[in-house]
C-alpha positions, 0 to 999 in steps of 0.5 A: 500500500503506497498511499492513503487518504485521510478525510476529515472535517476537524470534528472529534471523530474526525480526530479519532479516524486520523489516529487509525489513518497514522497507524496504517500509513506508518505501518506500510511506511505510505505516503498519507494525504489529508484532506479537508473539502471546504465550501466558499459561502459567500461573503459581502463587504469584505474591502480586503479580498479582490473578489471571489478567486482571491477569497477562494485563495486566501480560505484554501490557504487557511485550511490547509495551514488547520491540516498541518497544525493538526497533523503537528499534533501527532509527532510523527516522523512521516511527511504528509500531503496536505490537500484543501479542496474546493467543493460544494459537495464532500463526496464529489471532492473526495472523490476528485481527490481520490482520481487524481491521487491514486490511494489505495484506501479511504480513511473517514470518521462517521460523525460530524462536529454537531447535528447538521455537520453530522447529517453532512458528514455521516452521509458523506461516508454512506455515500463514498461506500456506494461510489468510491472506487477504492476501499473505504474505512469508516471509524466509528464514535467509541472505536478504540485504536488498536492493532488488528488481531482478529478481522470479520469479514462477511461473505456470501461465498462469491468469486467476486470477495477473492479480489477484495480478501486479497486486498484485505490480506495486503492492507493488514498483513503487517497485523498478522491478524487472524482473518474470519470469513463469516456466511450468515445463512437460513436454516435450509442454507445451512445444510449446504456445505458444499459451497463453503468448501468450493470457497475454501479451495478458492481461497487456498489457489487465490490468497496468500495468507495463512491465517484464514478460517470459514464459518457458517452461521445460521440467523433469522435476524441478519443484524442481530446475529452479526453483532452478537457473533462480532461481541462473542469473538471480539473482532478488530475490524469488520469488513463488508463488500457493497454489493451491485444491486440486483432487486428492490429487496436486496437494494433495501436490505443491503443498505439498511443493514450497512447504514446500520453497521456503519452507526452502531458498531464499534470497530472500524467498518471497511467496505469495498465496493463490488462494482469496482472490484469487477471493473478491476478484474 
């Protein structure tokens, strides 16, 4: 991993999300790019700015000076990129950004600095999971940072999740973490292991990696159950594809259930989206 991409709005959990950002970085020694997107309201009066281009200037340089003040904070030896972009929409700015850079990862709190920053924010995390074209991980509220020994990821037994397990392998292995492909399944889905074995000769001709092990669960309620077997296990990181939509119940589902994971759990969520992951084979 070369680059990640640190998003922030300078909110609390904001703060918290670019302590997970540093880590990862400095783990694979990559380049880390902060990033702050800001919107010019604008201002009447003001006898010292020439105009909208000059204001433009002047508040991006100020930004970007808030980026390295708080990056200042951190005492770390690594040299970061300093973005401040203009953009009335979050998501198109970070999505800009990520075309023109390149990372590899998205790093991004899920709260805002008060109710309406909130909205923004929080739906700009939601948003990007849908459209990033890279991997997204969303930090939530009461995460704690620590090293990665045990990461759930929640699967459907598809070829597609081979190329993001193989990103997901090279993103943690400086953890060694042990890695848990988790089906969550009916009780008639349940007898039918056949498939369970096919994904784990899969994983064994496709990914390098020795500590990954296969689990089917039954459950009746798909989010209960995954937030029980995530307490149970004590789970670092959990980790979700966005699926391609299909139909009107998978497109309700799907995304009621991350929007729900994405709020209330308590680790760090990364999502990688499906639709890029088949783009890139």
């Amino acid at each position: 991993m070369k680059k990640i991409l640190f998003a922030t709005d300078f909110s609390s959990n904001a703060n918290k999300a670019f302590g997970f950002a540093l880590n990862l970085a400095e783990k694979h020694q990559a380049e880390l790019i902060m990033l702050h997107v800001y919107d010019i309201s604008p201002v009447y009066g003001q006898p010292y700015i020439d105009g909208p281009d000059e204001m433009a200037k002047q508040t991006g340089k100020s930004w970007e000076k808030s980026l390295k003040d708080f990056f200042k904070q951190s005492n770390s030896d690594i040299q970061p990129t300093y973005i401040a972009h203009e953009n009335r929409s979050v998501v198109k700015g970070i999505l800009s950004v990520i075309e023109k850079y390149q990372p590899q990862l998205v790093v991004t709190g899920t709260k805002g600095k008060n109710q309406v920053k909130e909205l923004l924010f929080g739906g700009t995390t939601k948003a990007l999971v849908k459209r990033s074209p890279i991997p997204v991980m969303a930090i939530p509220a009461y995460a704690k940072l620590e090293d990665y020994n045990k990461v759930l990821y929640t699967s459907d037994f598809r070829e597609v999740d081979l190329k993001a397990l193989q990103d997901l392998v090279e993103l943690v292995r400086p953890f060694l973490p042990e890695i848990k492909i988790m089906h969550m399944c009916t009780g008639d889905e349940f007898k039918r292991r056949e498939k369970m074995e096919w994904f784990k000769e899969l994983i064994n001709d496709n990914v390098s990696y020795p500590a990954i092990s296969c689990e089917m669960v039954s459950a009746d309620d798909i989010f209960n159950t995954l937030n029980k077997y995530m307490t149970e296990n004590d789970f670092d990181m959990l980790v979700m594809l966005e699926k391609e939509r299909h139909g009107i119940i998978d497109k309700i589902f799907h995304e009621d259930l991350v929007k729900k994971m994405e709020f209330r759990t308590w680790i760090p969520l990364l999502s990688y989206n499906e639709h890029y992951l088949r783009v890139a084979e």
